[in-house]
C-alpha positions as CSV (number, residue, x, y, z in Angstrom):
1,X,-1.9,-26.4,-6.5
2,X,-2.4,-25.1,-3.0
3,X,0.5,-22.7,-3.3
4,X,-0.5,-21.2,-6.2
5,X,-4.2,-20.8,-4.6
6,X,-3.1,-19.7,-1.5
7,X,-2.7,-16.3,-2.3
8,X,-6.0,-16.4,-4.4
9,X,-7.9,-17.7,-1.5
10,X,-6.3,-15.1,1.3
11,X,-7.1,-12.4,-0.4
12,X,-11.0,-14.0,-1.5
13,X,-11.6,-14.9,2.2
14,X,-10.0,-11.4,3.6
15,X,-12.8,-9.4,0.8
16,X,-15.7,-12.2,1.8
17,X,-15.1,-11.5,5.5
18,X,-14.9,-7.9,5.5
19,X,-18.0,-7.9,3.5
20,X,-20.2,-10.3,5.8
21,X,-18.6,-8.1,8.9
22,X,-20.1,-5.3,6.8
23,X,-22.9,-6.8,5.6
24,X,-24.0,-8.0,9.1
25,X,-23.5,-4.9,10.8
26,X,-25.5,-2.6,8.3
27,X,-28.0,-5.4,8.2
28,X,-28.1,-5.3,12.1
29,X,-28.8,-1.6,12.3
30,X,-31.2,-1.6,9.5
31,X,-33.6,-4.2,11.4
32,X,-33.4,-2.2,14.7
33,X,-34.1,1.0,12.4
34,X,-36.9,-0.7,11.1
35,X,-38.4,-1.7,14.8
36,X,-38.2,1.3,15.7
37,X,-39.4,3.5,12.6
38,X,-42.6,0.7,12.2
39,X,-43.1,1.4,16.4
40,X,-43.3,5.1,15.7
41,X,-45.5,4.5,12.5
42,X,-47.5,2.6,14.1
43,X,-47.7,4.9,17.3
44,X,-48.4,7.7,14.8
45,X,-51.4,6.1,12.9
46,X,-52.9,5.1,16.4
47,X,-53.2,8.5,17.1
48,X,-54.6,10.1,13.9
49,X,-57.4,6.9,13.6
50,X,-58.2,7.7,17.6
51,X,-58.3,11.7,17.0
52,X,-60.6,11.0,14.0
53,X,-62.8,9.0,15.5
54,X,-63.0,10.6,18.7
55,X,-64.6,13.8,16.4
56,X,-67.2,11.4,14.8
57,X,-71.1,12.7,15.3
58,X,-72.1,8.6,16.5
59,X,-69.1,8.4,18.6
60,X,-70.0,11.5,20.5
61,X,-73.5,10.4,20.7
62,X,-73.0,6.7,21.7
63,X,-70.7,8.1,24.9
64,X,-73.2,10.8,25.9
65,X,-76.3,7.9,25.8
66,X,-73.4,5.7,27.9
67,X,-75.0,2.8,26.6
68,X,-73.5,-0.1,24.5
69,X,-75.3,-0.1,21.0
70,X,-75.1,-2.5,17.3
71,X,-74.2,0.4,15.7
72,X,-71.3,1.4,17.5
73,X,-69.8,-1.7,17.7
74,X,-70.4,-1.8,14.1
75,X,-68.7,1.2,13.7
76,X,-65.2,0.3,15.7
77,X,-65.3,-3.1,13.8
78,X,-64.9,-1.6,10.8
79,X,-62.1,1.1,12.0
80,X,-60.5,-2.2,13.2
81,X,-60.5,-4.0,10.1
82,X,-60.0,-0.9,7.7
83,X,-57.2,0.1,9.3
84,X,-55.6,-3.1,10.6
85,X,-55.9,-2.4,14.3
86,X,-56.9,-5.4,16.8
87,X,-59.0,-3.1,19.1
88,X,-61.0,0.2,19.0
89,X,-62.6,0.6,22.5
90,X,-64.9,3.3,24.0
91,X,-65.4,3.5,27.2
92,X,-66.9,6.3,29.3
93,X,-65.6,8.2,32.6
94,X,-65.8,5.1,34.5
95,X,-63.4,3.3,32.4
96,X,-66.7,0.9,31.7
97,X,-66.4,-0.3,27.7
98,X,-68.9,0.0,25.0
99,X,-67.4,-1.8,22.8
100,X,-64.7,-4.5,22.2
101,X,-64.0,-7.1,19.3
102,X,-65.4,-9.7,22.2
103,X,-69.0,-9.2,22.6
104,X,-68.7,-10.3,25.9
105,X,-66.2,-7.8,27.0
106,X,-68.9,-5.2,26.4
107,X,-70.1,-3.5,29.9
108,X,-67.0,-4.4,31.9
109,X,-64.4,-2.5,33.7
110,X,-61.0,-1.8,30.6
111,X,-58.1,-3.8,32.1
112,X,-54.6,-2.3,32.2
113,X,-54.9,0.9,34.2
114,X,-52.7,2.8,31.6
115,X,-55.9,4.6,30.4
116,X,-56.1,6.7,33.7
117,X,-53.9,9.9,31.8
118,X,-56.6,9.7,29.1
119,X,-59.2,10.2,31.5
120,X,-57.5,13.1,33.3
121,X,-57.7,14.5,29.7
122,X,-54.2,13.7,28.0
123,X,-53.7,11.6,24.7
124,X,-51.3,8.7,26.0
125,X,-49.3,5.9,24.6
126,X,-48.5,2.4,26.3
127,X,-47.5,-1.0,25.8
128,X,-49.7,-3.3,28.6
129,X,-51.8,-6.4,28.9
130,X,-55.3,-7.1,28.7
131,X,-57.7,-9.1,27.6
132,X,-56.1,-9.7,24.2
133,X,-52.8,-9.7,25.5
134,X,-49.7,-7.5,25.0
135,X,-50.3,-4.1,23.4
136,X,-49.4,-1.4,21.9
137,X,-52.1,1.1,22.9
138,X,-53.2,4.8,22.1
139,X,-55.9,6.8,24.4
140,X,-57.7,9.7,23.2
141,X,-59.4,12.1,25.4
142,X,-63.3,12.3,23.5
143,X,-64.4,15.9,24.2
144,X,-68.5,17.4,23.6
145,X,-68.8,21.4,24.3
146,X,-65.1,21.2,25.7
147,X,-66.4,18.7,28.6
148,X,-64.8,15.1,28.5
149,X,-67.7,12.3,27.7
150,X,-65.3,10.0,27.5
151,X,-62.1,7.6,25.8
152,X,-60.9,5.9,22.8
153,X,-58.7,3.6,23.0
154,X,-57.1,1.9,20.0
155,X,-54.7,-0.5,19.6
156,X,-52.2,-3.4,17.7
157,X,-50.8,-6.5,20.1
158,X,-47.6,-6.8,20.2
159,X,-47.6,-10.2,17.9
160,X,-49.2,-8.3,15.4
161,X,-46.5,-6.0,15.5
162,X,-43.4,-8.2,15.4
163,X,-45.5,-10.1,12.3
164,X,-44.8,-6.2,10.6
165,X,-41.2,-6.2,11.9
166,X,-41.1,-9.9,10.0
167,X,-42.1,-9.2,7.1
168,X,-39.9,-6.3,6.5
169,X,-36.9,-8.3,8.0
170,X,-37.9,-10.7,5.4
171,X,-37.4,-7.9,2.3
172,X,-34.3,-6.9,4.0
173,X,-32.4,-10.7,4.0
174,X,-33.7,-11.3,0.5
175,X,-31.7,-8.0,-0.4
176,X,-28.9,-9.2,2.1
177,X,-28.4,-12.5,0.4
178,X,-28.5,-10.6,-3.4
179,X,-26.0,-8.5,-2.2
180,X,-23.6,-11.0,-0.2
181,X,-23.8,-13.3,-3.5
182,X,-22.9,-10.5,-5.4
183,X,-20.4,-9.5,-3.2
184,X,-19.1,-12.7,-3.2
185,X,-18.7,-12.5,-7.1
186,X,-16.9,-9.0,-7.3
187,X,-14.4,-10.1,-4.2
188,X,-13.7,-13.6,-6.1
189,X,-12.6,-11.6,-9.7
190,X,-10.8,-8.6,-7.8
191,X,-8.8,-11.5,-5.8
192,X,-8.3,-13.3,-9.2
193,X,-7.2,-10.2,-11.2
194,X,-5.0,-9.2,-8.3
195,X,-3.4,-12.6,-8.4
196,X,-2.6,-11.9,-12.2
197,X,-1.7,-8.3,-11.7
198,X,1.3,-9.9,-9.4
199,X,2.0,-12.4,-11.6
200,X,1.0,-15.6,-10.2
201,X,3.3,-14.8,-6.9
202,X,3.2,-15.4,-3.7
203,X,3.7,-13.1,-0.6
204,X,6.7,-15.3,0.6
205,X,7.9,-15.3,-3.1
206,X,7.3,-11.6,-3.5
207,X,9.2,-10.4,-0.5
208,X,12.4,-13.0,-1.5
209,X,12.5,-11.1,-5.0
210,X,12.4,-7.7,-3.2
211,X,14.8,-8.5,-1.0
212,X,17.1,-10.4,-3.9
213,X,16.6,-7.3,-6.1
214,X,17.4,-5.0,-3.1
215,X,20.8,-7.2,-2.6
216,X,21.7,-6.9,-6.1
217,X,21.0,-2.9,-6.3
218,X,22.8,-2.1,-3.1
219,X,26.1,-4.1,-3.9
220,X,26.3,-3.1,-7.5
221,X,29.6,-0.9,-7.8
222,X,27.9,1.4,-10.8
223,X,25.0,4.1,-9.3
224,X,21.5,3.2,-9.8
225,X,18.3,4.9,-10.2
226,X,15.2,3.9,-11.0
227,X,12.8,7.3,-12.2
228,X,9.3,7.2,-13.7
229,X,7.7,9.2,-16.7
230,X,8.5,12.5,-15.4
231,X,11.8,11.5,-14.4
232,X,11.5,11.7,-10.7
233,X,13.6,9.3,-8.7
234,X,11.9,6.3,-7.5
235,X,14.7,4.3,-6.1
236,X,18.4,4.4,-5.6
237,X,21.1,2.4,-4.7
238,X,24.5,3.5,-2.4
239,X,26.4,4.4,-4.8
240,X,23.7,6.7,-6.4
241,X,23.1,8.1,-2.9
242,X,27.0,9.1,-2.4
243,X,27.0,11.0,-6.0
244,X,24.5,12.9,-3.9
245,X,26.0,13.3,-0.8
246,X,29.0,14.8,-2.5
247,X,26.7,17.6,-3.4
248,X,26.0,18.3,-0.1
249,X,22.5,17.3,-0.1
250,X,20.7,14.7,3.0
251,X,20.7,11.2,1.1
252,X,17.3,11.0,2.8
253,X,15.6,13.3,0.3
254,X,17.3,11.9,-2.6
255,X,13.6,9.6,-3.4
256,X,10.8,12.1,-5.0
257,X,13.6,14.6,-6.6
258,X,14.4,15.0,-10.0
259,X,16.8,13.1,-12.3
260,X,18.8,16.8,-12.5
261,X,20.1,16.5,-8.6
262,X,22.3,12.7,-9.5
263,X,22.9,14.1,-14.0
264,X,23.4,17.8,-13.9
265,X,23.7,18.1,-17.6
266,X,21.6,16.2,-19.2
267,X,21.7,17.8,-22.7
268,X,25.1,15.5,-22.5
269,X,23.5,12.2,-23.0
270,X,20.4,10.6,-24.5
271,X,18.1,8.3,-22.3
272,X,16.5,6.9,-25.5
273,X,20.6,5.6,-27.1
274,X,20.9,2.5,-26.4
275,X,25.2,2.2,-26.1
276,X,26.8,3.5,-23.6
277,X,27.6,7.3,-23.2
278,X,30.5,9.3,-21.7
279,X,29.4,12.0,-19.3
280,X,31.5,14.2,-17.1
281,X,30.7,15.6,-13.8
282,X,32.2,17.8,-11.4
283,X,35.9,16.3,-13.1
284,X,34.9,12.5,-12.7
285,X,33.9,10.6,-15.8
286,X,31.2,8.5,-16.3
287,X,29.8,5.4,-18.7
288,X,25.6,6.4,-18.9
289,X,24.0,4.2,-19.9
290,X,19.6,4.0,-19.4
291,X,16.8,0.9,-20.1
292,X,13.3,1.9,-20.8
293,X,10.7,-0.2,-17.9
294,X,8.0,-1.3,-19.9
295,X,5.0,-2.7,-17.8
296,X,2.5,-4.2,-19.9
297,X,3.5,-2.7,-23.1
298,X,3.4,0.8,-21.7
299,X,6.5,2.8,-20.6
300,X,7.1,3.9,-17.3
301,X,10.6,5.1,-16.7
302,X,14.0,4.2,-16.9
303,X,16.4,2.2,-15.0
304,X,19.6,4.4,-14.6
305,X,23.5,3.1,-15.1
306,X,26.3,5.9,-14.2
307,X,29.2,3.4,-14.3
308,X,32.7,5.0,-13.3
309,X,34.9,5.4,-16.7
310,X,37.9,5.5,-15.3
311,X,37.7,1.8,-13.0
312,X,35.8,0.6,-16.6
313,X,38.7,2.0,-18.9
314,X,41.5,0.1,-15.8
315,X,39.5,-3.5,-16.4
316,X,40.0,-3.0,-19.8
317,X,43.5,-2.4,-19.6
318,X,44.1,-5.1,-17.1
319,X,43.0,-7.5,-19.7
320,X,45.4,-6.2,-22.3
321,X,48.4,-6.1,-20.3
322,X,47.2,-9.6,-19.4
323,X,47.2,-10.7,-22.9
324,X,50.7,-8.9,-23.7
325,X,52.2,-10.7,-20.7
326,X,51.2,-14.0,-21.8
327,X,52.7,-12.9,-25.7
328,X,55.6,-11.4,-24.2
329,X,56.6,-15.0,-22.0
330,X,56.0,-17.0,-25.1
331,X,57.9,-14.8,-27.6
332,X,60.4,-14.9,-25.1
333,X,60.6,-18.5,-24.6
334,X,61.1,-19.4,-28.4
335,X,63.6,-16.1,-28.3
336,X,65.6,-18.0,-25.3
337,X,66.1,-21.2,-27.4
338,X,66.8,-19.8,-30.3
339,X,69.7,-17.5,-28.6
340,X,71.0,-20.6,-26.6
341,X,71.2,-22.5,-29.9
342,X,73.2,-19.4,-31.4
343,X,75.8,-19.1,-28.4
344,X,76.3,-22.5,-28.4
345,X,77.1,-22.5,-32.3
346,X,79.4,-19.6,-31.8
347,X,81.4,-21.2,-28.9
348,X,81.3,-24.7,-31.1
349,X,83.0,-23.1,-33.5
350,X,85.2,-21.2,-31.6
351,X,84.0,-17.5,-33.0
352,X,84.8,-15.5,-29.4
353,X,84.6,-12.1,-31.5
354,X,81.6,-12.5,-32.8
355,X,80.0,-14.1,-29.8
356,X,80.7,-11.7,-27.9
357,X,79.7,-9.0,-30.2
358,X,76.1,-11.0,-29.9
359,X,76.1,-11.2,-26.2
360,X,76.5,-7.2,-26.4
361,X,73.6,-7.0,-28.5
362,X,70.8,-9.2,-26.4
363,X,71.8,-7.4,-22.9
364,X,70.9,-3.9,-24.8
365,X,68.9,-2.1,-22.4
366,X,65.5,-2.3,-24.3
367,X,66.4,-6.3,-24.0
368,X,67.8,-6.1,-20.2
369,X,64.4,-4.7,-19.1
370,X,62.6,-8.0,-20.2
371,X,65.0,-10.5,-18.7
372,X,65.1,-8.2,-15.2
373,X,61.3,-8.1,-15.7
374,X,61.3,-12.2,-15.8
375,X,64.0,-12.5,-12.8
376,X,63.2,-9.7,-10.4
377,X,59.4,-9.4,-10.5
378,X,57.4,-12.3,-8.8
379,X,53.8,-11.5,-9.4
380,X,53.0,-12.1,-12.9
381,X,50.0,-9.7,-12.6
382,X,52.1,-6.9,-12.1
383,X,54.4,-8.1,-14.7
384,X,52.3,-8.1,-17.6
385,X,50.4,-4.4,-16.4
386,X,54.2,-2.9,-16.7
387,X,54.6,-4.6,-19.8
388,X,51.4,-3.2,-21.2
389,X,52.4,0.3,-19.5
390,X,55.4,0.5,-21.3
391,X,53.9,-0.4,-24.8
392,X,51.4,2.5,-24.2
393,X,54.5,5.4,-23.8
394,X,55.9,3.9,-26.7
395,X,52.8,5.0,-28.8
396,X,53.3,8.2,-27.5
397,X,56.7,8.3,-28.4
398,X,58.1,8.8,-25.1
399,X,60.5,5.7,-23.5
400,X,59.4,4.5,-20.0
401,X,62.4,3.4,-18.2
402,X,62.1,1.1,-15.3
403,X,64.3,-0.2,-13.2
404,X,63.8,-2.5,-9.8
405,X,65.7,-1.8,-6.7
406,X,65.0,-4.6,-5.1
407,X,63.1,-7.7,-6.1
408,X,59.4,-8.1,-6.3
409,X,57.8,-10.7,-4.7
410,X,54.7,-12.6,-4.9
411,X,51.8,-11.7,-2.8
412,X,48.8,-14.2,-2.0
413,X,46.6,-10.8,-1.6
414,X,44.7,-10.1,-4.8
415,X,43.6,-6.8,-3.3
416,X,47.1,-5.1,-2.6
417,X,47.6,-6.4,-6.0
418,X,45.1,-4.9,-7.3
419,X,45.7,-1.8,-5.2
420,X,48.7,-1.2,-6.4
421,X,47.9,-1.7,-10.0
422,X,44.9,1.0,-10.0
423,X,47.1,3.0,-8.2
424,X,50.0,2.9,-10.9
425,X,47.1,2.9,-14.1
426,X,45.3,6.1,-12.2
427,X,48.5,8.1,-12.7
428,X,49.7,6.6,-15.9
429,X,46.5,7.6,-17.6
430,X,46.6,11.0,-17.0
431,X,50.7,11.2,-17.8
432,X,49.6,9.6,-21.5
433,X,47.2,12.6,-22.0
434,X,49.9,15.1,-20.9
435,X,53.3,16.4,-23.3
436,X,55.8,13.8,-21.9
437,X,59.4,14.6,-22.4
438,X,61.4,11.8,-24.8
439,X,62.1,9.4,-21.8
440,X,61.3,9.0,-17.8
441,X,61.9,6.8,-15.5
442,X,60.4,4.8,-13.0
443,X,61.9,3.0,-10.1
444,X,60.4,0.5,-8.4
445,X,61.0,-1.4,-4.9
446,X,60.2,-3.8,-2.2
447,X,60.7,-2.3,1.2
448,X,59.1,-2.6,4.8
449,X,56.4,-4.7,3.5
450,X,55.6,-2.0,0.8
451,X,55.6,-1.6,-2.8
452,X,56.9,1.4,-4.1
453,X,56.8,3.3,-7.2
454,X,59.1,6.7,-8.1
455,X,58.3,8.3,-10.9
456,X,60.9,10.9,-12.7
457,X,60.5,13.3,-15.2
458,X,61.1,16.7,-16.5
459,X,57.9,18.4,-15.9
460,X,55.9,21.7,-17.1
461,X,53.3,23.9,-15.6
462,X,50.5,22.0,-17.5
463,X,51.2,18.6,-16.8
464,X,51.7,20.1,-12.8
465,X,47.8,21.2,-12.5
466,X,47.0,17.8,-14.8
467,X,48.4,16.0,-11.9
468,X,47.4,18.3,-8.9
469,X,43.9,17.5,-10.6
470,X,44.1,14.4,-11.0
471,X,45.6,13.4,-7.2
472,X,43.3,15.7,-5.9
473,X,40.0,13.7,-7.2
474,X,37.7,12.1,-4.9
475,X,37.6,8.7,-6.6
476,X,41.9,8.8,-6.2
477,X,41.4,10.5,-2.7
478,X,39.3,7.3,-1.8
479,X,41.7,5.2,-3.5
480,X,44.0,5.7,-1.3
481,X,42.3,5.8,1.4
482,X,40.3,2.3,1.1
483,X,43.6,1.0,0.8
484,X,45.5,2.4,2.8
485,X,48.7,4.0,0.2
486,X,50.1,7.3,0.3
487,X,51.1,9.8,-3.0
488,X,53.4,12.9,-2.4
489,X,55.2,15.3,-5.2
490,X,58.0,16.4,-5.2
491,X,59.1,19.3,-7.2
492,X,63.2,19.6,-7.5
493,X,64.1,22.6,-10.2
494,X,62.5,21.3,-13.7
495,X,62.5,18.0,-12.0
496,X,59.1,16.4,-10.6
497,X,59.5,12.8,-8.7
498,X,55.9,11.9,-7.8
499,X,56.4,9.4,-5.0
500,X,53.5,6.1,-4.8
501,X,53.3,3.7,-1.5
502,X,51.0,1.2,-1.0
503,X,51.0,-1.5,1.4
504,X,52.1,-5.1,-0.3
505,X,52.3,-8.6,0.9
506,X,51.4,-7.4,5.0
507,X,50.0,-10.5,7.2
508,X,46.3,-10.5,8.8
509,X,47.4,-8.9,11.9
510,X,49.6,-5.8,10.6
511,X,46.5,-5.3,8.2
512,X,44.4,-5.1,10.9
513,X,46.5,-2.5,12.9
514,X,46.6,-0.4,10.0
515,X,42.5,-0.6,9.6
C-alpha cells in the first residue's frame, strides 16, 4: 500500500511545500507592506487633523490668551476621540502645554524634545517617549498674521499602533489559512489525477519500462518510428537512423522531421491497412507495415515497421528447405530399403542382367546427387537449403547441377552457417527472377577453412546488370562485410562463373585475426 502511495504522497507533499514556501513568503511581505502602509496612513492623517486644527478660530485664540481653558481641553478631547488619536497637545513658544488627556499634565514643560523643529516653524514627524509612553507624533507649526503663537502636537502610541498592525494581520491569516486549505485541496486532486494519468506507476517502475522499451527498440532488426498526428517523427530506433544516414542526412536531426525523409513514396503504401505491404526504396525492398497509438480512445500516431523483404522472404525459405530436407531423408530411407530388398531378390535369384540394368538406373545423375548430398555434406542445414534450391530451378525449368569437390563438414558455428546460406539465397533469388539457360552448374568446396561456391552459366546482358545490381546493394555489400566473405565475377566469352567465399568452421582465434 505504501508503494502505490508513494508516488501520490511525493508529488502531494512537493505541491503542499511549494505552496506554504509561497504562501509564507507572500504572506511575509504583505504584513511588512501593511506596517508600513498603516505607518504612513497614520503619519498622513496626523498631519491633516494637526493642519486643521492648528487653523481653528479657538485654537488660535486659546494660544494667543496662553492660558489653559475647559474649553480647549474640551475641544482636543474630542479631536482625540473622533479621530482615534491618544493625544492632541498645544503648547505655546515655551513648549509649556495647555492641554493634555491628563489634567495634571496641563502647565508643564512637553517631554521628548522632538518638538524643537515645530517651534523653529517646520511640521515634523517622530517616534519618542513621554508621558504616555512610546509615540508616534506629528507637530504643526500654529501661525496668527504669519507670526508663530504656537504648536500642535498630535499623536498615536506605539501600542496603539501595533493593535492596527494586529488586526489587519489577523484578516490577512484568516485569508492565509482559506487559501492554504484550499491549496491543500487542488495539490491533493492534481497529485491524484497525475497518479492516474501515469497509470498507477511509479518513478522506479517508470524509468525500468523506458529503459525496457528503449532495449527492445534499439535491438529490433526491422526500422522503427514512432510519428504523431501530423506524421512527424517522434522516436527512432538504429536501424531507422541508418535508413537515414544512407541519405546523407546527420542522424541527429532525424527526431522532429517528417515521415517523407525515412518513406519517400508514400502514395506506395497505406498507414490505415492493416497487413503487411511491399515497398521499394532506393533498390532495397521492404515489408511496411504501421499500428495506430491510441491514448485514451483518441489517436495519436503511428508506430512504424519497415522490415527488410529480402532477410523476411530468406527465413521463410530456410523453413522450407528445412521441411524438404526432413521429407527428402525420410523418402529416402524407405527408398534405401526398398532398393536393398530388390538387389538382394535379384542376386537371390541369380538375375545379373537385370540387376545390373537396375543398379544403372538408381546411380542416374538426378539420383547420384541425393546419395552424394547424404555422404559428402555434413551440416544438414546446408543440406536441406540445397535441396530446397534445387526444387526452386526446377519450377523454372532450368536443372541446377551441383557437384562437391571436396567434402563438407560440420561446423559448430551457426553464424558461418547461416552466413553462408544468406549468402547463396541472396544470389539465388535474383538468378530465379532472371532467363536461365536449360542447366547450370554449381560447384561447391571445402578448402583453407572456407566454403566455397562457383557458379556456372551461360549468361546475357540482362541477367549481367541483374547481378551487377544485385552484388552492388548495400544490404549484400554489408553482407559481406559483417561476415567477412568475398564475391568476384568472372566473365569468360558467353561464359559467367560468379565466384562466393565465406569463411567456414575457423577457430576463436583465426576469427578474431580476421575481425
Amino acid at each position: 500500500m505504501r508503494r502505490n502511495l508513494s508516488l501520490w504522497f511525493l508529488l502531494s507533499t512537493a505541491v503542499v511545500a511549494s505552496l506554504i514556501v509561497t504562501v509564507s513568503i507572500f504572506y511575509a511581505f504583505i504584513i511588512h507592506q501593511t506596517i508600513r502602509q498603516t505607518r504612513n496612513n497614520e503619519e498622513h492623517l496626523i498631519l491633516a487633523i494637526g493642519q486643521q486644527v492648528a487653523s481653528e478660530p479657538r485654537v488660535k485664540k486659546a494660544l494667543l490668551a496662553d492660558e489653559p481653558s475647559t474649553s480647549i481641553q474640551n475641544y482636543s478631547l474630542k479631536i482625540s476621540r473622533l479621530y482615534h488619536l491618544d493625544f492632541v497637545v498645544l503648547m505655546d513658544m515655551s513648549s509649556i502645554r495647555l492641554t493634555h488627556p491628563d489634567q495634571s499634565e496641563i502647565g508643564k514643560r512637553f517631554i521628548g524634545g522632538d518638538e524643537k523643529k515645530a517651534l523653529r516653524g517646520k511640521i515634523a514627524l517622530s517616534v519618542s517617549h513621554g508621558t504616555l509612553g512610546k509615540s508616534l507624533r506629528g507637530f504643526i507649526p500654529v501661525y496668527y498674521h504669519k507670526k508663530q503663537i504656537g504648536v500642535i502636537a498630535l499623536g498615536i502610541k506605539v501600542t496603539s499602533l501595533s493593535n492596527l498592525v494586529a488586526q489587519s494581520r489577523q484578516q490577512y491569516i484568516a485569508a492565509l489559512v482559506i487559501s492554504s486549505l484550499f491549496g491543500l485541496l487542488i495539490a491533493l486532486n492534481l497529485a491524484f489525477y497525475l497518479k492516474k494519468q501515469l497509470h498507477d506507476l511509479e518513478p522506479q517502475e517508470i524509468a525500468r519500462l523506458l529503459e525496457e522499451r528503449d532495449a527492445m527498440l534499439e535491438q529490433s532488426k526491422d526500422a522503427i518510428a514512432i510519428i504523431d498526428s501530423n506524421q512527424r517523427i517522434l522516436l527512432a530506433n538504429i536501424e531507422a537512423k541508418k535508413i537515414y544516414s544512407r541519405e546523407g542526412y546527420d542522424v541527429s536531426t532525424l527526431v522532429g522531421q517528417q515521415i517523407d525523409v525515412l518513406i519517400a513514396h508514400k502514395e506506395q503504401i497505406n498507414f490505415n491497412k492493416k497487413r503487411e505491404q511491399f515497398y521499394q526504396q532506393n533498390g532495397q525492398d521492404y515489408l511496411f507495415s504501421a499500428t495506430p497509438i491510441i491514448v485514451r480512445g483518441n489517436q495519436t500516431g503511428y508506430a512504424v515497421f519497415l522490415r527488410n523483404a529480402t532477410e523476411a522472404l530468406f527465413v521463410a525459405d530456410q523453413l522450407a528447405n528445412t521441411t524438404a530436407y526432413a521429407s527428402a531423408l525420410q523418402s529416402q530411407s524407405h527408398e534405401f530399403m526398398n532398393k536393398l530388398h530388390i538387389i538382394y531378390g535379384l542376386a537371390d535369384l541369380k538375375a545379373y542382367d537385370e540387376l545390373k540394368i537396375y543398379l544403372q538406373d538408381i546411380i542416374r545423375p538426378e539420383k547420384e546427387f541425393a546419395h552424394k548430398l547424404a555422404l559428402l555434406v555434413r551440416n544438414p542445414v546446408i543440406a536441406s537449403f540445397f535441396i530446397g534450391e534445387r526444387e526452386k530451378f526446377t519450377e523454372k525449368k532450368t536443372q541446377l547441377k551441383i557437384e562437391f569437390l571436396t567434402e563438407i563438414p560440420a561446423n559448430e558455428s551457426k553464424k558461418e552457417t547461416t552466413a553462408f546460406i544468406e549468402l547463396c539465397r541472396y544470389l539465388d533469388h535474383y538468378l530465379l527472377q532472371s532467363e536461365l539457360p536449360d542447366e547450370f552448374n554449381l560447384v561447391l568446396q571445402f578448402q583453407d577453412r572456407d566454403l566455397i561456391a562457383v557458379y556456372s552459366l551461360t549468361h546475357t546482358s540482362a541477367l549481367l546488370n541483374i547481378l551487377e545490381n544485385a552484388l552492388g546493394s548495400f544490404y549484400f555489400k554489408q553482407l559481406l562485410k559483417e561476415n567477412h566473405a568475398s564475391i568476384s565475377l568472372d566473365q569468360r566469352h558467353s561464359i559467367l562463373e560468379i565466384n562466393l567465399k565465406s569463411p567456414y568452421g575457423k577457430d576463436e582465434h583465426h576469427e578474431c585475426a580476421d575481425s
